[in-house]
VOLUM-477246 format. One record per residue (C-alpha): residue in one letter; x, y, z. Coordinates in steps of 0.2 Angstrom, whole numbers, padded with zeros to 4 digits, always signed. Layout:
N
AXYZ ...
This chain:
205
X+0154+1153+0380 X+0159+1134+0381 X+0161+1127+0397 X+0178+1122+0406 X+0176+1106+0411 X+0169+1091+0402 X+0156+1081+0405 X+0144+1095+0407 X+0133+1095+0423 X+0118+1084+0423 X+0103+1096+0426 X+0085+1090+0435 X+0071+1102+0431 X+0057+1102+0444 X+0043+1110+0441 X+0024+1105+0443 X+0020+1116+0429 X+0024+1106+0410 X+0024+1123+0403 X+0039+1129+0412 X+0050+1113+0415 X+0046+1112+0394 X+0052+1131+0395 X+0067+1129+0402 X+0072+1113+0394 X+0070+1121+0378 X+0078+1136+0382 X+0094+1127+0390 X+0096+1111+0378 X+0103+1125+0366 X+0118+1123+0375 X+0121+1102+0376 X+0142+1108+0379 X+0138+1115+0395 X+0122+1106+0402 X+0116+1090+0402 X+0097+1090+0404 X+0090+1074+0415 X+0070+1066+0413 X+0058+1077+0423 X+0055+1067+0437 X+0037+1057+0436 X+0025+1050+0450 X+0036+1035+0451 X+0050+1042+0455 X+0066+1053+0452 X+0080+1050+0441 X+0096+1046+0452 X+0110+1059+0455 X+0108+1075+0446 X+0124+1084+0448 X+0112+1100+0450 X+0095+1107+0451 X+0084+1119+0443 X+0070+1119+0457 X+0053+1132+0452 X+0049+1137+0472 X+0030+1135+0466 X+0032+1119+0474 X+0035+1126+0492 X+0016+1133+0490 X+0012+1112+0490 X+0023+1110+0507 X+0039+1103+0495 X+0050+1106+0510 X+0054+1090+0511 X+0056+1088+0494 X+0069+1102+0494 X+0078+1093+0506 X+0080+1078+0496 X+0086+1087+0483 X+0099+1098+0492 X+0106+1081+0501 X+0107+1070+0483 X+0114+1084+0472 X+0128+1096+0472 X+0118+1111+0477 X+0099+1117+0471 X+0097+1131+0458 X+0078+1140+0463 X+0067+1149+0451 X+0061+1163+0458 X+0042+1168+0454 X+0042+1189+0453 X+0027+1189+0460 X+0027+1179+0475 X+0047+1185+0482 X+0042+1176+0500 X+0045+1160+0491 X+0062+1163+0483 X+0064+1170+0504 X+0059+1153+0511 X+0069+1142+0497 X+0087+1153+0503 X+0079+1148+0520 X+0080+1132+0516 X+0096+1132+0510 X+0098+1133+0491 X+0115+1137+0483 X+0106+1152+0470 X+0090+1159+0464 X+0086+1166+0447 X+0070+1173+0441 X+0059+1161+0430 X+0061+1176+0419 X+0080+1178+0420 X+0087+1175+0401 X+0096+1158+0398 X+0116+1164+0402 X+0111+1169+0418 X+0104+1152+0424 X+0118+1143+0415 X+0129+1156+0426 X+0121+1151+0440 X+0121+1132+0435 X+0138+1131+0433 X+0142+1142+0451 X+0132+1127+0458 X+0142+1115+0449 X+0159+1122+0452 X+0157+1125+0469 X+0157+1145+0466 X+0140+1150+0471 X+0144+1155+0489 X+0143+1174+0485 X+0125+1172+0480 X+0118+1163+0492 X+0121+1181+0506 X+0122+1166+0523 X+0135+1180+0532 X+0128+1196+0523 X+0109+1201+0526 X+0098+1215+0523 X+0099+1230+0538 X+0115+1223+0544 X+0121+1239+0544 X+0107+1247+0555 X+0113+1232+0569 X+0099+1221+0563 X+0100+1203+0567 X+0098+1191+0552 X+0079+1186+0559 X+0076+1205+0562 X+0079+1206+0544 X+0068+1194+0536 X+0053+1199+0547 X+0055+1217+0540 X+0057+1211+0523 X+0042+1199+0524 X+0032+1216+0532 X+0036+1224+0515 X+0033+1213+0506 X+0014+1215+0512 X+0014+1200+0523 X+0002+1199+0540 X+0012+1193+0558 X+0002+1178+0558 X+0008+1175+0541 X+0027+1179+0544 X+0025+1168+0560 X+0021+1155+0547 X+0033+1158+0535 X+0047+1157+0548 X+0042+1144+0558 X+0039+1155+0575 X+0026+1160+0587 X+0016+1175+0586 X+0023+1184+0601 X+0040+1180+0594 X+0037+1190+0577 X+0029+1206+0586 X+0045+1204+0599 X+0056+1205+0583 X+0046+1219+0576 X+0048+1229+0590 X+0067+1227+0592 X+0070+1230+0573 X+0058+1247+0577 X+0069+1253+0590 X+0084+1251+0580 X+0078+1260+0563 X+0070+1273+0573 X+0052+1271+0568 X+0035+1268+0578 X+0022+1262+0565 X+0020+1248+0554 X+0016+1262+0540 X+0033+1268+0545 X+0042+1250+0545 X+0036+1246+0527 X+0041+1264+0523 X+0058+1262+0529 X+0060+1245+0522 X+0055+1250+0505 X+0067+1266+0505 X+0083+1252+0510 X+0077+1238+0499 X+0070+1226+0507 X+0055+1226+0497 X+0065+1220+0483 X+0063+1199+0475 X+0077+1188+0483 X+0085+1187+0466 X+0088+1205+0464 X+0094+1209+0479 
């Protein structure tokens, strides 16, 4: 399928491994009438205005925060790859404010799909900001994501981390989302989540 619009968007690939921004570039140069692929930024700098970004959330492991940021201010919106094996990355990149994610294993269409949401402005359905996981059990959004990151194996010191919130904070969350699901254990929190789907990657859910 040939884009609608014409030029293509201009695509940044960031990655710190070569082997998957070469990856990708090979797999998306295939299609030069609906993406235009940009010079994989160097030491000495970044190539000005990409229209979108194809962003590996390995980088958040390095503290690339700030780095997201840049990119989600100078571009129309960030596309993530999601790593299937660490899920609490693609968690922290929506966090962050990314317009999509797709699995690094995802097969080209679908991260030309979500490439061109990001460019057209249609990717608001799959970012979820007013739909969240236990919504329907009377969760909070924040509820939500500490039971996620709890099935997805993750300590409270670590989801403290992760969210950017004080210990007592997380086991207050913890406790509330108990009461509401009806369940007394940690064993039966992770149990519970896993049953609903929260131990599902970002980029399936």
């Amino acid at each position: 399928m040939k884009s609608g619009w014409s030029p293509p968007p201009r695509l940044l690939i960031v990655s710190e491994q070569d082997v998957v921004a070469a990856g990708v570039h090979a797999l998306l140069e295939q299609h030069p009438d609906r993406v235009e692929l940009m010079r994989t930024p160097d030491r000495a700098g970044q190539p000005a205005d990409p229209d979108v970004v194809l962003y590996d959330v390995l980088h958040l492991m390095a503290g690339g925060n700030d780095e997201l940021a840049h990119h989600l201010v100078h571009s129309k919106g960030v596309v993530a790859l999601g790593r299937d094996l660490r899920p609490e990355l693609a968690l922290r990149a929506w966090w962050l404010g990314v317009d999509a994610v797709v699995s690094i294993g995802a097969p080209g269409e679908e991260i030309l799909a979500a490439i061109e949401a990001v460019y057209t402005g249609q990717a608001q359905g799959m970012r979820r900001d007013d739909d969240w996981l236990g919504q329907a059990q009377d969760l909070s959004q924040r509820e939500g994501q500490v039971l996620q990151l709890i099935a997805h194996g993750m300590s409270n010191q670590e989801i403290a981390d992760e969210l950017s919130l004080s210990i007592n904070s997380v086991k207050t969350y913890i406790r509330s989302a108990y009461t509401k699901i009806g369940v007394s254990s940690r064993a039966q929190g992770v149990a519970w989540s896993m049953d609903h789907g929260f131990g599902k990657a970002v980029d399936e859910t």
